[in-house]
SETI-797137 format. One line per field, with one value per residue: z negated, y negated, x negated of N, C-alpha, C in turn. Coordinates in steps of 0.05 Angstrom, whole numbers, plus 5000, padded with zeros to 4 digits. Example, Ala and Ser with C-alpha at 12.3 -4.5 7.8 and 13.67 -1.06 7.14 Angstrom:
REM SETI-797137
n.w = c(4844,4858)
n.v = c(5114,5045)
n.u = c(4736,4743)
ca.w = c(4844,4857)
ca.v = c(5090,5021)
ca.u = c(4754,4727)
c.w = c(4844,4843)
c.v = c(5066,4999)
c.u = c(4736,4742)
REM end
This chain:
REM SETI-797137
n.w = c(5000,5012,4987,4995,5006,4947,4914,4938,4925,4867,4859,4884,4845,4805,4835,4833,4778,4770,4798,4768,4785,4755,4776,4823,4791,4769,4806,4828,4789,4775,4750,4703,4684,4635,4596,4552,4506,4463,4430,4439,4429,4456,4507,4548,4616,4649,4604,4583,4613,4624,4567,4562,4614,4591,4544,4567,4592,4642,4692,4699,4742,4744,4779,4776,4785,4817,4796,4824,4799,4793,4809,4843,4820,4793,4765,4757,4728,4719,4690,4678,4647,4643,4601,4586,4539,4520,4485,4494,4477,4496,4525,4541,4556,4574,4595,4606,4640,4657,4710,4726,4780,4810,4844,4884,4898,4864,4803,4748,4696,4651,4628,4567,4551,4504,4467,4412,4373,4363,4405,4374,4335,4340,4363,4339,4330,4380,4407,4380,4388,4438)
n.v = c(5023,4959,4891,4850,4881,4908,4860,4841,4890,4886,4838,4854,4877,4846,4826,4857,4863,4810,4828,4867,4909,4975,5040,5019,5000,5037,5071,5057,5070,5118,5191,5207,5152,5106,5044,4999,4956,4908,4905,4957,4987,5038,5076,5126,5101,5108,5115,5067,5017,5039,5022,4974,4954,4967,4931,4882,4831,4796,4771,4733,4736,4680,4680,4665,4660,4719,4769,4804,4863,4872,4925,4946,4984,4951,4898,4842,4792,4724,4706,4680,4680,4694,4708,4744,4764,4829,4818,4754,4718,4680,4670,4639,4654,4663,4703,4763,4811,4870,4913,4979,5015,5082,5140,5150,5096,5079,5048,5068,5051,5000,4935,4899,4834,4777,4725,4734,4717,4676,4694,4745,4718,4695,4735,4785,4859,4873,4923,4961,4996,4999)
n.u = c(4983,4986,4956,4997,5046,5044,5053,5102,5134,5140,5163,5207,5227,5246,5279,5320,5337,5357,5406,5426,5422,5407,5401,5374,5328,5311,5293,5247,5210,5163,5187,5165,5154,5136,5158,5129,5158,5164,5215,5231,5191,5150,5175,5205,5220,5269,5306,5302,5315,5359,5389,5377,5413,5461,5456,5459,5500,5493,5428,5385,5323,5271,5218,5150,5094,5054,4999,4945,4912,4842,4825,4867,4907,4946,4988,5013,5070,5098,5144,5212,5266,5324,5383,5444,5480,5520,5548,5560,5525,5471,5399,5343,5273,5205,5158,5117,5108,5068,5051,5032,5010,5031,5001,5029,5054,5097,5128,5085,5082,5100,5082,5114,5107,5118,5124,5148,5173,5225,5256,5265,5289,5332,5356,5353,5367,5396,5397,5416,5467,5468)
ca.w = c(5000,5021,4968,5001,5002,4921,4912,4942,4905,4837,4865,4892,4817,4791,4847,4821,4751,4768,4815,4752,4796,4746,4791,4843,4783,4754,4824,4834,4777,4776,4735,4677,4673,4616,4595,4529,4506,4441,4425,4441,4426,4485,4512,4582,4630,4654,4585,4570,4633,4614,4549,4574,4630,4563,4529,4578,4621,4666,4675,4725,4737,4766,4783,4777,4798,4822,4802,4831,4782,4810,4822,4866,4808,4770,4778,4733,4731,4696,4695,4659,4639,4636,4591,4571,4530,4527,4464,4498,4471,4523,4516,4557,4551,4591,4597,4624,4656,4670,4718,4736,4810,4816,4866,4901,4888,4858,4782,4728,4666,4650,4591,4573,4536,4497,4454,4407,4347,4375,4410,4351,4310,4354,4379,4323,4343,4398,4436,4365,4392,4469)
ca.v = c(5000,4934,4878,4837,4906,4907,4828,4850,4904,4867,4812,4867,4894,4825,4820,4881,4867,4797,4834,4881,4940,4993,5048,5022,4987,5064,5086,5042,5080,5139,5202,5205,5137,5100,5025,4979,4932,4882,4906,4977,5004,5054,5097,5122,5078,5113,5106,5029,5010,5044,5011,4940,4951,4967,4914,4865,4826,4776,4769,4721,4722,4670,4700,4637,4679,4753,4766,4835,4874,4868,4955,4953,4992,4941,4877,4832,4772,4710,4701,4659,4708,4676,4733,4740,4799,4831,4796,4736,4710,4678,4665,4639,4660,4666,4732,4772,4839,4890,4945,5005,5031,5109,5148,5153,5063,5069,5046,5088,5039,4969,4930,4878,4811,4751,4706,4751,4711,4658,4708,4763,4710,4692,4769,4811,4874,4882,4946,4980,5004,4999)
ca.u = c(5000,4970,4962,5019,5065,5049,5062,5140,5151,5138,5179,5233,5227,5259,5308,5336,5344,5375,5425,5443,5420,5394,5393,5354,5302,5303,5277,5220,5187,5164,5207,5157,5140,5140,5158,5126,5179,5167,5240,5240,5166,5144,5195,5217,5233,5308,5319,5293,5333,5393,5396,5383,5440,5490,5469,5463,5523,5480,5405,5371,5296,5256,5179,5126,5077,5048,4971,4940,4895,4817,4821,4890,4924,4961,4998,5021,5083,5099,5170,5234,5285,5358,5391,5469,5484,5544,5568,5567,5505,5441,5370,5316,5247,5188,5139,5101,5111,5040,5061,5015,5022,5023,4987,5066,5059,5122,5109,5081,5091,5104,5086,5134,5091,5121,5131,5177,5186,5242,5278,5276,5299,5358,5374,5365,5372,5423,5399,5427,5497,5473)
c.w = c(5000,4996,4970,4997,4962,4914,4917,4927,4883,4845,4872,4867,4803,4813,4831,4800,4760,4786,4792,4763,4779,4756,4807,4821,4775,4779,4832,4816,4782,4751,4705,4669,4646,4614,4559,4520,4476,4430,4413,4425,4459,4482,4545,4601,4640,4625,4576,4590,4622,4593,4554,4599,4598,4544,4547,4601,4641,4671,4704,4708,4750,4760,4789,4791,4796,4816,4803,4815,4808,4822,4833,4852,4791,4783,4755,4745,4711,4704,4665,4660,4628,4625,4574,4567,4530,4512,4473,4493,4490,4513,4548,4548,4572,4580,4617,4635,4674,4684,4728,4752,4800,4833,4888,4903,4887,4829,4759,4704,4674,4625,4595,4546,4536,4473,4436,4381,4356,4384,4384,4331,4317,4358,4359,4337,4354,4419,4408,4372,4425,4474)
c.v = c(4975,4915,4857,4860,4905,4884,4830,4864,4898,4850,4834,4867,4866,4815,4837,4875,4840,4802,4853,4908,4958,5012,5044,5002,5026,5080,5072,5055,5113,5159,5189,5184,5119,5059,5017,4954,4922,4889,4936,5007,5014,5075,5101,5106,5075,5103,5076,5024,5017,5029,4977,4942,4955,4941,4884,4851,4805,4775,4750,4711,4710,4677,4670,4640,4703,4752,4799,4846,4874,4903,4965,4967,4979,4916,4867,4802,4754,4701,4691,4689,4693,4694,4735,4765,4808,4822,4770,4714,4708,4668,4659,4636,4659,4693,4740,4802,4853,4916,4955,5018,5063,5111,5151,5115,5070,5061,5061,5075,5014,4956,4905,4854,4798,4749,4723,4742,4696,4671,4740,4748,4703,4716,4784,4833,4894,4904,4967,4996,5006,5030)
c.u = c(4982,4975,4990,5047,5070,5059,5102,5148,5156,5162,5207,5246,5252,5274,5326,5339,5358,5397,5436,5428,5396,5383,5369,5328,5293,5284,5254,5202,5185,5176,5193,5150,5153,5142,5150,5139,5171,5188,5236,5211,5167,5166,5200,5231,5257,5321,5322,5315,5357,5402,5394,5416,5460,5488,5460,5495,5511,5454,5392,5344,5284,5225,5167,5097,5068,5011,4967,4926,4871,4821,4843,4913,4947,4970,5009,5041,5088,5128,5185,5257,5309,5372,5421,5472,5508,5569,5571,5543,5477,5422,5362,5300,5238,5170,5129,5107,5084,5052,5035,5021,5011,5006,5008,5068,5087,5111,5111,5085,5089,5107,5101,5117,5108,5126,5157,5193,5206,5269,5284,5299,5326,5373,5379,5361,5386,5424,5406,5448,5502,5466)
REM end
């Protein structure tokens, strides 16, 4: 995959979550891969997904910029995160998002970076009952 091919898919990656579409974010990774969330700890990524789709009802991201890892494996974003949950309750933040291309470039993990005191202290935690 070419470095402009990785640069889209990252960028596809956050079409798809501000379109809602779980499914097609669940297939960009690969089965076993895994996601690092500030929220969630590490856990599988069908599963992290699934539980943000339940406890989310809106989510628009705007991407600020895409930087490539120097050894072709990794990629990293800096994005705003517009986030309505399903109680009714929104946040915006900013973060970061590290994905890890497979040997398949679909992605093998993704760490999720920020700023977590602001939004802990606002959210709580709402992926209890998702």
């Amino acid at each position: 995959m070419t470095s402009e091919a990785k640069v889209a898919y990252i960028r596809q990656y956050f079409e798809r979550m501000s379109a809602s579409d779980i499914d097609g974010i669940i297939n960009m990774f690969e089965v076993d891969a895994h996601v690092l969330s500030p929220f969630l700890g590490q856990m599988p990524a069908t599963e992290f997904f699934r539980k943000l789709g339940n406890a989310s009802s809106a989510s628009k991201l705007t991407v600020f910029d895409v930087l490539l890892g120097e050894n072709g494996d990794s990629g990293a974003a800096h994005f705003e995160y517009d986030w309505t949950l399903t109680s009714g309750e929104h946040f915006v933040f900013q973060g970061v998002d590290y994905f890890k291309f497979s040997k398949n470039m679909k992605f093998a993990s993704m760490s999720i970076f920020y700023d977590t005191h602001p939004v802990r202290e606002d959210v709580g935690d709402k992926y209890a009952n998702a």
